[in-house]
TIVO-2410 file (N, C-alpha, C; in nm, 3 decimals):
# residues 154
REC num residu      c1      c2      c3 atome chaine
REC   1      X   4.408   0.478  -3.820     N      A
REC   1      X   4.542   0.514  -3.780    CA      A
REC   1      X   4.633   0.393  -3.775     C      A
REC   2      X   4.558   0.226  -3.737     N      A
REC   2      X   4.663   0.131  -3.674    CA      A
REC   2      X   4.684   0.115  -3.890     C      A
REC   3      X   4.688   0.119  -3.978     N      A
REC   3      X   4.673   0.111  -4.130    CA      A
REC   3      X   4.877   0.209  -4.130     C      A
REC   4      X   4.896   0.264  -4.086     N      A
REC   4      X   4.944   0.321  -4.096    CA      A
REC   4      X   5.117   0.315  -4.013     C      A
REC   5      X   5.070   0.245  -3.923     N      A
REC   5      X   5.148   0.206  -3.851    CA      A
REC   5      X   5.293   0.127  -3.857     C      A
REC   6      X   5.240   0.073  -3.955     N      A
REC   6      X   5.409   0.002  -4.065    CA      A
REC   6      X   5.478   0.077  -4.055     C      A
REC   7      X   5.424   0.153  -4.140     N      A
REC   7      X   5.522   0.245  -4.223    CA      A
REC   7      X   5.597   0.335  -4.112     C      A
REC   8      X   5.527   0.383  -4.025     N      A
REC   8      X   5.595   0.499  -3.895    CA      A
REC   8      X   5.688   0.360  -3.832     C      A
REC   9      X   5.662   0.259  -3.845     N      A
REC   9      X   5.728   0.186  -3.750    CA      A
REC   9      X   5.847   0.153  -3.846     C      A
REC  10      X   5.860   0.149  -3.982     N      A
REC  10      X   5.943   0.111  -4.055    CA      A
REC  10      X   6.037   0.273  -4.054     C      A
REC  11      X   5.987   0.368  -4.111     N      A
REC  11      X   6.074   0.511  -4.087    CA      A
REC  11      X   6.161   0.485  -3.956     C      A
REC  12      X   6.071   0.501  -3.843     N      A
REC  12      X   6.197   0.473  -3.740    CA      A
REC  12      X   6.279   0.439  -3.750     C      A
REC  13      X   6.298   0.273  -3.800     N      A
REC  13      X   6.369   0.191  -3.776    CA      A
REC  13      X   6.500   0.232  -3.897     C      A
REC  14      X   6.437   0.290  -4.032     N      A
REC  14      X   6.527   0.333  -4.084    CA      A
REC  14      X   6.619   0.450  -4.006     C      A
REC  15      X   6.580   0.519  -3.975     N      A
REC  15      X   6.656   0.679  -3.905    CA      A
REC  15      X   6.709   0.575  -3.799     C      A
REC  16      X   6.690   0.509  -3.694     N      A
REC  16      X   6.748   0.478  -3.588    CA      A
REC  16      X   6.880   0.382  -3.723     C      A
REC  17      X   6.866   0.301  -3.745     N      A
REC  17      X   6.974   0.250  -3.826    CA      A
REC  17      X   7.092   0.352  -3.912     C      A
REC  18      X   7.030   0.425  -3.952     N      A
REC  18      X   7.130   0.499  -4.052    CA      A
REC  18      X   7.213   0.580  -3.963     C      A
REC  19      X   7.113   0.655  -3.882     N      A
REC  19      X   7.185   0.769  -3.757    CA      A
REC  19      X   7.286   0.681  -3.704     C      A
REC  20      X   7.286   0.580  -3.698     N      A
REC  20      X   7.375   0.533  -3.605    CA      A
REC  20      X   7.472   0.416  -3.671     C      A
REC  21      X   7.453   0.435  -3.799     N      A
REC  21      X   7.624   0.409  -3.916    CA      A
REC  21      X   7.639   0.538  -3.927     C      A
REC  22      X   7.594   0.639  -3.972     N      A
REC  22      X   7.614   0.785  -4.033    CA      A
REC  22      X   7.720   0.819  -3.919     C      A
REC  23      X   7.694   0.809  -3.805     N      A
REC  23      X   7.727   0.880  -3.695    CA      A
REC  23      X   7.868   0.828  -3.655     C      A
REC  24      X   7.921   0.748  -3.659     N      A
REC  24      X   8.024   0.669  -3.653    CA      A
REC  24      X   8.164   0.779  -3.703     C      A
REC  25      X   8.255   0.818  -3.630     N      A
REC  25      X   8.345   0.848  -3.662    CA      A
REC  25      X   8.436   0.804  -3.750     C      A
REC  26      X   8.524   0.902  -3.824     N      A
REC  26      X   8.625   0.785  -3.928    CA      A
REC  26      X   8.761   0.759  -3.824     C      A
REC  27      X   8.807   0.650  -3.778     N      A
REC  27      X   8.873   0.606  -3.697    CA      A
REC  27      X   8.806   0.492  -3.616     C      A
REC  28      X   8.672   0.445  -3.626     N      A
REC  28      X   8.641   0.376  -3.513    CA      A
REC  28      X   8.543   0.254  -3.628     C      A
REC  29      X   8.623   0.209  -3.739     N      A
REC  29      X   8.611   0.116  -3.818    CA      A
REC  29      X   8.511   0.156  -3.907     C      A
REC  30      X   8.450   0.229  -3.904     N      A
REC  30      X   8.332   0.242  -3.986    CA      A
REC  30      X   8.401   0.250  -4.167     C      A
REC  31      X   8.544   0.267  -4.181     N      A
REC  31      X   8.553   0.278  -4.314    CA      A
REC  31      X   8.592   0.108  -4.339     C      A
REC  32      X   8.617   0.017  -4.283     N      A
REC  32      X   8.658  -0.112  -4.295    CA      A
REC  32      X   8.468  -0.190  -4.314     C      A
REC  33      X   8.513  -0.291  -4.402     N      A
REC  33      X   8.386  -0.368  -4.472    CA      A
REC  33      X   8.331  -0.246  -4.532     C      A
REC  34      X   8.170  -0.315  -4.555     N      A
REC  34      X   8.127  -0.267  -4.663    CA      A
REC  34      X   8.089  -0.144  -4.660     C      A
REC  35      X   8.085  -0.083  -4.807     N      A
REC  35      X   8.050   0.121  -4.772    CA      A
REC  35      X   7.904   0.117  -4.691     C      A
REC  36      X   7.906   0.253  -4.626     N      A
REC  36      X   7.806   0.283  -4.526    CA      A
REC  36      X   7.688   0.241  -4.599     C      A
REC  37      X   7.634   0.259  -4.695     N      A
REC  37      X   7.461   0.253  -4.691    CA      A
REC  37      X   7.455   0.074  -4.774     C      A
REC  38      X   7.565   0.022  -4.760     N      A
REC  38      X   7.483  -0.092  -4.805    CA      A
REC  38      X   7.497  -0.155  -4.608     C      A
REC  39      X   7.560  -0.135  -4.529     N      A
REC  39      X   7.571  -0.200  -4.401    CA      A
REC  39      X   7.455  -0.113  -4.319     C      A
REC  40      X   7.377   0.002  -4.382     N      A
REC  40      X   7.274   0.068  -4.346    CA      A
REC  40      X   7.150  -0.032  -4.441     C      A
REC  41      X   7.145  -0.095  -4.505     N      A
REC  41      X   7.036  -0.185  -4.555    CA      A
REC  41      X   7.074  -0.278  -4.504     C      A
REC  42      X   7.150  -0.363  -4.495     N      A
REC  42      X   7.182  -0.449  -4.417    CA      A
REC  42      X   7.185  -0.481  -4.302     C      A
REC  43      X   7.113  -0.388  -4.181     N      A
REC  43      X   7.144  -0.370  -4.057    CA      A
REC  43      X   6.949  -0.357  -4.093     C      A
REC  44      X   6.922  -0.248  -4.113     N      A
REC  44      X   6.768  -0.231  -4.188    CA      A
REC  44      X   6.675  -0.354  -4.213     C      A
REC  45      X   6.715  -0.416  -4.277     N      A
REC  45      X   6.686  -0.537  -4.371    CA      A
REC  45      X   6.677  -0.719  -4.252     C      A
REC  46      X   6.829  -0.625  -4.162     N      A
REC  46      X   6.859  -0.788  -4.065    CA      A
REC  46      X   6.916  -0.899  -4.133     C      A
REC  47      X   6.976  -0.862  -4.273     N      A
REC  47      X   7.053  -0.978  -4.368    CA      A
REC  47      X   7.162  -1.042  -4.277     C      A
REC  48      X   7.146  -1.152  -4.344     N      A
REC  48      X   7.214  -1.260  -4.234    CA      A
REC  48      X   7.381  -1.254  -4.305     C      A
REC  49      X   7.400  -1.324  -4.296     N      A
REC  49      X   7.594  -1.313  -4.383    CA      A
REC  49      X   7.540  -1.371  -4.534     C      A
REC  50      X   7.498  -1.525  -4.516     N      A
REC  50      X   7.427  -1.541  -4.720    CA      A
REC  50      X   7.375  -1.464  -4.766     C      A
REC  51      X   7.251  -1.378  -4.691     N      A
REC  51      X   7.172  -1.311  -4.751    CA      A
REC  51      X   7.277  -1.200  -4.807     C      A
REC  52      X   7.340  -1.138  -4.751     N      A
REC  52      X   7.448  -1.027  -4.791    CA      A
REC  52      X   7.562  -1.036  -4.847     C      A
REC  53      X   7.623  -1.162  -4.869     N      A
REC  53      X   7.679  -1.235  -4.960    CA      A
REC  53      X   7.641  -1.244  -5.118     C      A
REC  54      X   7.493  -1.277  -5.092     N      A
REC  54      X   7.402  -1.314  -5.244    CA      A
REC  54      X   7.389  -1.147  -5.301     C      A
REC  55      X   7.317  -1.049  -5.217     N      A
REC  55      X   7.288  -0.924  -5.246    CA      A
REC  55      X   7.443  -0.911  -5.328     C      A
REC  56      X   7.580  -0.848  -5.251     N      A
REC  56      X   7.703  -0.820  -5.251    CA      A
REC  56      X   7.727  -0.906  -5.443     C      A
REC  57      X   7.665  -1.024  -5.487     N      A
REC  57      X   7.760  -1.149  -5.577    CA      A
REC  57      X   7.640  -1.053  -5.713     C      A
REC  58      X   7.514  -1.103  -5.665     N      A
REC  58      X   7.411  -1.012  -5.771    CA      A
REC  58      X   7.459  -0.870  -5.793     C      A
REC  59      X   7.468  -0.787  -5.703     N      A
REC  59      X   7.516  -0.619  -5.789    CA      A
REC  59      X   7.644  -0.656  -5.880     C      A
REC  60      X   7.731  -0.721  -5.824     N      A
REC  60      X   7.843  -0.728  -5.871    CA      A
REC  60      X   7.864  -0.794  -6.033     C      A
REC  61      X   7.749  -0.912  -6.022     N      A
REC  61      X   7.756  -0.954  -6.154    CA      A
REC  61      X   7.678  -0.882  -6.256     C      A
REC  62      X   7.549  -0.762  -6.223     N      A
REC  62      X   7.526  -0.729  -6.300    CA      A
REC  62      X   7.525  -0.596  -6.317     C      A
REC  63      X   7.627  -0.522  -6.287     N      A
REC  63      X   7.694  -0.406  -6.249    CA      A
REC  63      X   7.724  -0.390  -6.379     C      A
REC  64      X   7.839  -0.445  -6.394     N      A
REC  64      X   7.917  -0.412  -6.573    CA      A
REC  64      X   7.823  -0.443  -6.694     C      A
REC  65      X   7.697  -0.490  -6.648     N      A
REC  65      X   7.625  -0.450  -6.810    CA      A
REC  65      X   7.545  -0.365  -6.792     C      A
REC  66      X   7.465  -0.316  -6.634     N      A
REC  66      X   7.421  -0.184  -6.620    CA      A
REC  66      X   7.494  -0.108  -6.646     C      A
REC  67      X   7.615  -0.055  -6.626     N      A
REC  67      X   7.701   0.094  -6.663    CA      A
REC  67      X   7.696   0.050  -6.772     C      A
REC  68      X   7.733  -0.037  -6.856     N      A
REC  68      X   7.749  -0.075  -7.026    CA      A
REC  68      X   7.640   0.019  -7.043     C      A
REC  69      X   7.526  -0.048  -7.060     N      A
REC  69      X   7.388  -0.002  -7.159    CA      A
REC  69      X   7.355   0.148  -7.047     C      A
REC  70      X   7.387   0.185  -6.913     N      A
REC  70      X   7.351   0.324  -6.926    CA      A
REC  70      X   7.491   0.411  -7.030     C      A
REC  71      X   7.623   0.357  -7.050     N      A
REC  71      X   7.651   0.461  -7.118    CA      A
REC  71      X   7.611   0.445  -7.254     C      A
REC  72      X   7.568   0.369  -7.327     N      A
REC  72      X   7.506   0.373  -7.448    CA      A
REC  72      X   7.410   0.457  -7.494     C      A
REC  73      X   7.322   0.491  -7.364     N      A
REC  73      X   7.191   0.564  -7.353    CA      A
REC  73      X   7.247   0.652  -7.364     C      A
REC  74      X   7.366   0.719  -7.317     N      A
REC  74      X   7.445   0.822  -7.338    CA      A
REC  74      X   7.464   0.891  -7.443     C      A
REC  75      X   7.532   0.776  -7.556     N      A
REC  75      X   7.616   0.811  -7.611    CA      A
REC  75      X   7.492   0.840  -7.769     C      A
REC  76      X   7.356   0.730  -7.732     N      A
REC  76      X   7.269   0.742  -7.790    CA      A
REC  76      X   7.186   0.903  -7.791     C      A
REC  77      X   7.159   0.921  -7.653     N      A
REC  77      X   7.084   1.026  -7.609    CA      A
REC  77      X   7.190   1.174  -7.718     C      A
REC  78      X   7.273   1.177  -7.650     N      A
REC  78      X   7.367   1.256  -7.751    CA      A
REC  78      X   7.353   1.287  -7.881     C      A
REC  79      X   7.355   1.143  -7.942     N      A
REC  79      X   7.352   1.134  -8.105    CA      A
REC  79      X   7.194   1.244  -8.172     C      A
REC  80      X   7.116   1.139  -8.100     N      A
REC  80      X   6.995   1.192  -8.070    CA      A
REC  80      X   6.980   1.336  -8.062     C      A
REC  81      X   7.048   1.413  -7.977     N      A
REC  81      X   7.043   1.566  -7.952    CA      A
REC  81      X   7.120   1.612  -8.107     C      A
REC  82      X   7.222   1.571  -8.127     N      A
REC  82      X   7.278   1.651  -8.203    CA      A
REC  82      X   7.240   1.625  -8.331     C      A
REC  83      X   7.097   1.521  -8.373     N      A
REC  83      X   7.050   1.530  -8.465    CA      A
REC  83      X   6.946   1.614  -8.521     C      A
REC  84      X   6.865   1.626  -8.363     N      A
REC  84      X   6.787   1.713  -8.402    CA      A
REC  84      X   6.825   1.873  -8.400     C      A
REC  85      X   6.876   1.917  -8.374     N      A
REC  85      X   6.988   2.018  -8.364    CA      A
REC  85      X   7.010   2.061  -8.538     C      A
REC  86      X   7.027   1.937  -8.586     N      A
REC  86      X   7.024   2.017  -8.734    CA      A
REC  86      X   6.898   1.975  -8.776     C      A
REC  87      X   6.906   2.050  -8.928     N      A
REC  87      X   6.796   2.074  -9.012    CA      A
REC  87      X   6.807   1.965  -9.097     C      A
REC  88      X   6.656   1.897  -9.135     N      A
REC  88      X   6.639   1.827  -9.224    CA      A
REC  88      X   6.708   1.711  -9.154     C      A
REC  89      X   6.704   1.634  -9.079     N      A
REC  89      X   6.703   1.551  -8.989    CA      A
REC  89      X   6.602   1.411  -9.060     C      A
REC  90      X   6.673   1.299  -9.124     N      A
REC  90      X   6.523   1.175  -9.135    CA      A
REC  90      X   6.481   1.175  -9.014     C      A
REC  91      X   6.330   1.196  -9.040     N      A
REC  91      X   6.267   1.097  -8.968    CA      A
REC  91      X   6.336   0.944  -8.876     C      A
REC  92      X   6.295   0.882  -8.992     N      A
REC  92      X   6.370   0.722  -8.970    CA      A
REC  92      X   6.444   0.680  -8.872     C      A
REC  93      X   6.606   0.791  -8.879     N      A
REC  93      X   6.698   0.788  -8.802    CA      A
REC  93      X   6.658   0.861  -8.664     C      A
REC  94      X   6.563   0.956  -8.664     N      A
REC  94      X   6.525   0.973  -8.496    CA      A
REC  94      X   6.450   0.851  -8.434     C      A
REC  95      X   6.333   0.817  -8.532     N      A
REC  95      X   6.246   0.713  -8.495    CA      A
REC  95      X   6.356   0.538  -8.421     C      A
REC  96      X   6.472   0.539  -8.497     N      A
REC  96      X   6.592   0.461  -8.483    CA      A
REC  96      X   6.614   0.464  -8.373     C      A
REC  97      X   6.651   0.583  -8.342     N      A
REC  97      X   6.718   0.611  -8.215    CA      A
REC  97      X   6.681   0.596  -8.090     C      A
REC  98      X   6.549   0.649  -8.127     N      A
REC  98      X   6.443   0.665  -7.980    CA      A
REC  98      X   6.402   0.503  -7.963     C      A
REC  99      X   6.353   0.444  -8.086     N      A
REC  99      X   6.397   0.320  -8.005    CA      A
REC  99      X   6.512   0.187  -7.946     C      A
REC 100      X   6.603   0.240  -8.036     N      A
REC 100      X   6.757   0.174  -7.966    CA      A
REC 100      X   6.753   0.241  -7.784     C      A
REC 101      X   6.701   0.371  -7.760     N      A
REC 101      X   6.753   0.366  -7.622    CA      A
REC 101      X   6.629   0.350  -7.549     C      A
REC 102      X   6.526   0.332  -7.608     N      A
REC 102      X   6.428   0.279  -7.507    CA      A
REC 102      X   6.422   0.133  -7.513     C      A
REC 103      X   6.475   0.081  -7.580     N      A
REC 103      X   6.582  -0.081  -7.596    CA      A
REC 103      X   6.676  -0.148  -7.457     C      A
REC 104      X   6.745  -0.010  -7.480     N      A
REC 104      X   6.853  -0.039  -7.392    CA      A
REC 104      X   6.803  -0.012  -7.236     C      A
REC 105      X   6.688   0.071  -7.200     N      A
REC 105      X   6.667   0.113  -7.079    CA      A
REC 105      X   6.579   0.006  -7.073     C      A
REC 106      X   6.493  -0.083  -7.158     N      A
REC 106      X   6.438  -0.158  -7.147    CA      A
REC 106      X   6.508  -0.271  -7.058     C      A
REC 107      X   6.643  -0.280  -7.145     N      A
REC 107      X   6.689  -0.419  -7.060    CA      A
REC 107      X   6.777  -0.390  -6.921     C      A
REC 108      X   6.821  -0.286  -6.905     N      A
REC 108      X   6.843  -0.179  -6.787    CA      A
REC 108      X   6.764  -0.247  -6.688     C      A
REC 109      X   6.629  -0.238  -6.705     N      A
REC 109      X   6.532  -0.227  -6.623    CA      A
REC 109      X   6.526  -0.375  -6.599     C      A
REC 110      X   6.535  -0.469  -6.694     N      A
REC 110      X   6.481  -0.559  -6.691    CA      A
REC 110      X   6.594  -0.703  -6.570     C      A
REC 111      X   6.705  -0.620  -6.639     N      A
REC 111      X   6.860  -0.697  -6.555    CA      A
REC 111      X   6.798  -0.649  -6.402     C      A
REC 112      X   6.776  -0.513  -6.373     N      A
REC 112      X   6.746  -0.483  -6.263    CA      A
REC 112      X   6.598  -0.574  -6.181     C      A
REC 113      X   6.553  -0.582  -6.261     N      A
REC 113      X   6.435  -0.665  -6.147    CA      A
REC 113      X   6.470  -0.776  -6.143     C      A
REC 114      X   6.482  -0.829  -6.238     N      A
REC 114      X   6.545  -0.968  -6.222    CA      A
REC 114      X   6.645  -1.000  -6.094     C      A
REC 115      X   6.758  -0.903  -6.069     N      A
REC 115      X   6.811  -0.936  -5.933    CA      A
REC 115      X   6.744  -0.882  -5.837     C      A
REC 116      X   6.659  -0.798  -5.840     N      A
REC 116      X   6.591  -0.773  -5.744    CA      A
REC 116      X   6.490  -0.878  -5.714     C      A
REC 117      X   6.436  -0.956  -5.783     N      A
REC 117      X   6.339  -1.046  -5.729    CA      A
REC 117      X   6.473  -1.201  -5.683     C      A
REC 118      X   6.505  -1.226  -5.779     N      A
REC 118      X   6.579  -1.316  -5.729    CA      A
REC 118      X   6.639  -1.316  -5.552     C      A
REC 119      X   6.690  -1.161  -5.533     N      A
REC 119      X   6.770  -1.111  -5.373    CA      A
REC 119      X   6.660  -1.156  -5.323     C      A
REC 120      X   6.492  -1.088  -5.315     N      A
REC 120      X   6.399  -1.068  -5.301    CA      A
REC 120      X   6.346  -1.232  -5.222     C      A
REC 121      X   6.375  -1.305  -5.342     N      A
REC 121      X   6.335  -1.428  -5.292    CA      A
REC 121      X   6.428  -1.478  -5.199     C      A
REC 122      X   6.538  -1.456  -5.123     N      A
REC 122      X   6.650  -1.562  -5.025    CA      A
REC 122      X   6.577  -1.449  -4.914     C      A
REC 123      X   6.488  -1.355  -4.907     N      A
REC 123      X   6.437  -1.313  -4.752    CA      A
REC 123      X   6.326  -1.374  -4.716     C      A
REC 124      X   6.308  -1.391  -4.583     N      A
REC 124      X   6.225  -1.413  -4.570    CA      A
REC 124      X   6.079  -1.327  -4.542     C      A
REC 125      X   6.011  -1.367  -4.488     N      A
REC 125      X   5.883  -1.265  -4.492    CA      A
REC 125      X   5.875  -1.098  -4.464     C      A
REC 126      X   5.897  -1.156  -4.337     N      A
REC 126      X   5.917  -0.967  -4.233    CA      A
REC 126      X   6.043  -0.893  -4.316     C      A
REC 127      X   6.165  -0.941  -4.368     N      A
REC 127      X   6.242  -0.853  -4.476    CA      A
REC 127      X   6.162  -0.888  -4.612     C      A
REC 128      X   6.093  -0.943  -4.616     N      A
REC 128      X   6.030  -0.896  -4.806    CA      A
REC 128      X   5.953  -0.782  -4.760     C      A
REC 129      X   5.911  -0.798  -4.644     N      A
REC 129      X   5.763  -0.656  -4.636    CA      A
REC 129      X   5.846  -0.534  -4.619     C      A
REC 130      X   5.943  -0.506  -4.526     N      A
REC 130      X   6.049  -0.427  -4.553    CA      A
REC 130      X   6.083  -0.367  -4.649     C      A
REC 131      X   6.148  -0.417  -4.706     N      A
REC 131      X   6.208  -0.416  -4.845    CA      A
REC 131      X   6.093  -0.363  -4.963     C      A
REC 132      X   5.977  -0.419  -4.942     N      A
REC 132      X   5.868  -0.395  -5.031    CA      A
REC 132      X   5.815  -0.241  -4.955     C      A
REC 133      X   5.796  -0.178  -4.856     N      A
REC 133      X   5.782  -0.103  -4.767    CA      A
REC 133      X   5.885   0.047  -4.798     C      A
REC 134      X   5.998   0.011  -4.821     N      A
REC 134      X   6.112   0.099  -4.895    CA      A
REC 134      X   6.050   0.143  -5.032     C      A
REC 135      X   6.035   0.021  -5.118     N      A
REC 135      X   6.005   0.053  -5.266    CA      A
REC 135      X   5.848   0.135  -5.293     C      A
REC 136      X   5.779   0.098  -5.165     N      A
REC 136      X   5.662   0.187  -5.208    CA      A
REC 136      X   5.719   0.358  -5.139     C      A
REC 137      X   5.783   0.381  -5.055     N      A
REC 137      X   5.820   0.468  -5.000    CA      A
REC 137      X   5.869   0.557  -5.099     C      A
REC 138      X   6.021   0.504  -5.177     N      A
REC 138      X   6.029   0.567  -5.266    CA      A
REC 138      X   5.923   0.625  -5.391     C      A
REC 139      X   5.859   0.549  -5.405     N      A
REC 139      X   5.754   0.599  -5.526    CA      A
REC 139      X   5.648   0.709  -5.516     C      A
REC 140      X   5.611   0.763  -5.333     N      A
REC 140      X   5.559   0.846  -5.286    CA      A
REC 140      X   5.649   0.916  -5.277     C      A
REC 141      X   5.784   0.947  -5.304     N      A
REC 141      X   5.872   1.038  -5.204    CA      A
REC 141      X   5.844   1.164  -5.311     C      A
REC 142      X   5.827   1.108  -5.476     N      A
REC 142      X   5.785   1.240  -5.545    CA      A
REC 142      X   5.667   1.322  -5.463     C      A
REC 143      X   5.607   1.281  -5.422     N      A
REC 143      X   5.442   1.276  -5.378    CA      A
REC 143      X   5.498   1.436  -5.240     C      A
REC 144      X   5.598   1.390  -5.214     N      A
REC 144      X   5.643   1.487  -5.081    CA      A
REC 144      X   5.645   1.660  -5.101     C      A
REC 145      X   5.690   1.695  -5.190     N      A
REC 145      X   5.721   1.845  -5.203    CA      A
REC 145      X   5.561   1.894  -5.212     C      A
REC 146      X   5.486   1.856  -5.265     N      A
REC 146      X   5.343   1.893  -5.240    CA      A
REC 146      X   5.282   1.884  -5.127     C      A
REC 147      X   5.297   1.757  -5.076     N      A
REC 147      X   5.223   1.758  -4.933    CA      A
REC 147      X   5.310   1.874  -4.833     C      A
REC 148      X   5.455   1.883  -4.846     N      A
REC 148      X   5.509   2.028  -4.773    CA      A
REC 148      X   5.448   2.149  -4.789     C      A
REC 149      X   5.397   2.177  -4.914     N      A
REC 149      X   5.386   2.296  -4.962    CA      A
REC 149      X   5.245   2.310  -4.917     C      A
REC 150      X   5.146   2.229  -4.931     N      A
REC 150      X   5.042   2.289  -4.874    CA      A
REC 150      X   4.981   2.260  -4.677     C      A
REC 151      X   5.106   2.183  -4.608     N      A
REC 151      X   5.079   2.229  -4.502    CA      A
REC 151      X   5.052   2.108  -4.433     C      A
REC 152      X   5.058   2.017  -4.493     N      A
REC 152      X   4.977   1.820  -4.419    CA      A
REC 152      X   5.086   1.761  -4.419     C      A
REC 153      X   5.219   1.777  -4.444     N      A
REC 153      X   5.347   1.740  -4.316    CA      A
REC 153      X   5.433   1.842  -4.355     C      A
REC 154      X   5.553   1.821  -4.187     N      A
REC 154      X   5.661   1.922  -4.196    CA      A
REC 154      X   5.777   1.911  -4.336     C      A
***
């Protein structure tokens, strides 16, 4: 049971944090500084002003080539549909395609960890485990609609 204990101790701490930006009336500053869920990781997390400074400078710089290459995937994914859609379709040009946007999600992905390890590295310990604690969280959260359905949580 003590194996387990992080994590219930980390949930808390998320719900006690968020409940209590979420909860905040509009009139009593909550729309002044930064939007709610990054001052809900930030409160979460315990980022100091650099640390949330650096986070705040990294999205920002690599913001405009993430939306870039996701709308490409777009505009790719599209092309893509409306090729196969007709008849007699090359080969070639699907084979093209599928890999131009697994190209582009490639480097998607790749811009993305990169600031994520970089942020990653200005925390210190107890926020890397955090933070690392979130990311496994999410990756179980698929994991959830099953464990509801058969009865081993609410």
């Amino acid at each position: 049971m003590k194996k387990y204990m992080p994590f219930s101790l980390i949930a808390a701490l998320i719900l006690s944090a968020s409940s209590a930006l979420l909860a905040q009336a509009p009139g009593t500053g909550a729309e002044s500084g930064p939007p709610i869920p990054v001052r809900v990781v930030a409160e979460f997390l315990e980022l100091s002003e650099e640390q949330l400074a650096l986070w705040v400078a990294l999205r920002e710089e690599t913001q405009p080539e993430l939306a870039m290459l996701a709308r490409e995937v777009q505009v790719l994914e599209r092309r893509l549909h409306e090729e196969l859609t007709d008849e007699g379709v090359p080969a070639p040009l699907v084979g093209t395609l599928l890999l131009e946007i697994r190209n582009r999600r490639a480097r998607a992905e790749a811009i993305f960890r990169a600031r994520a390890e970089e942020f990653a590295a200005a925390l210190d310990e107890q926020q890397r485990e955090r933070l690392f604690l979130i990311g496994r969280a999410a990756q179980l959260q698929q994991l959830l609609p099953a464990f509801r359905a058969v009865g081993l949580i609410p």
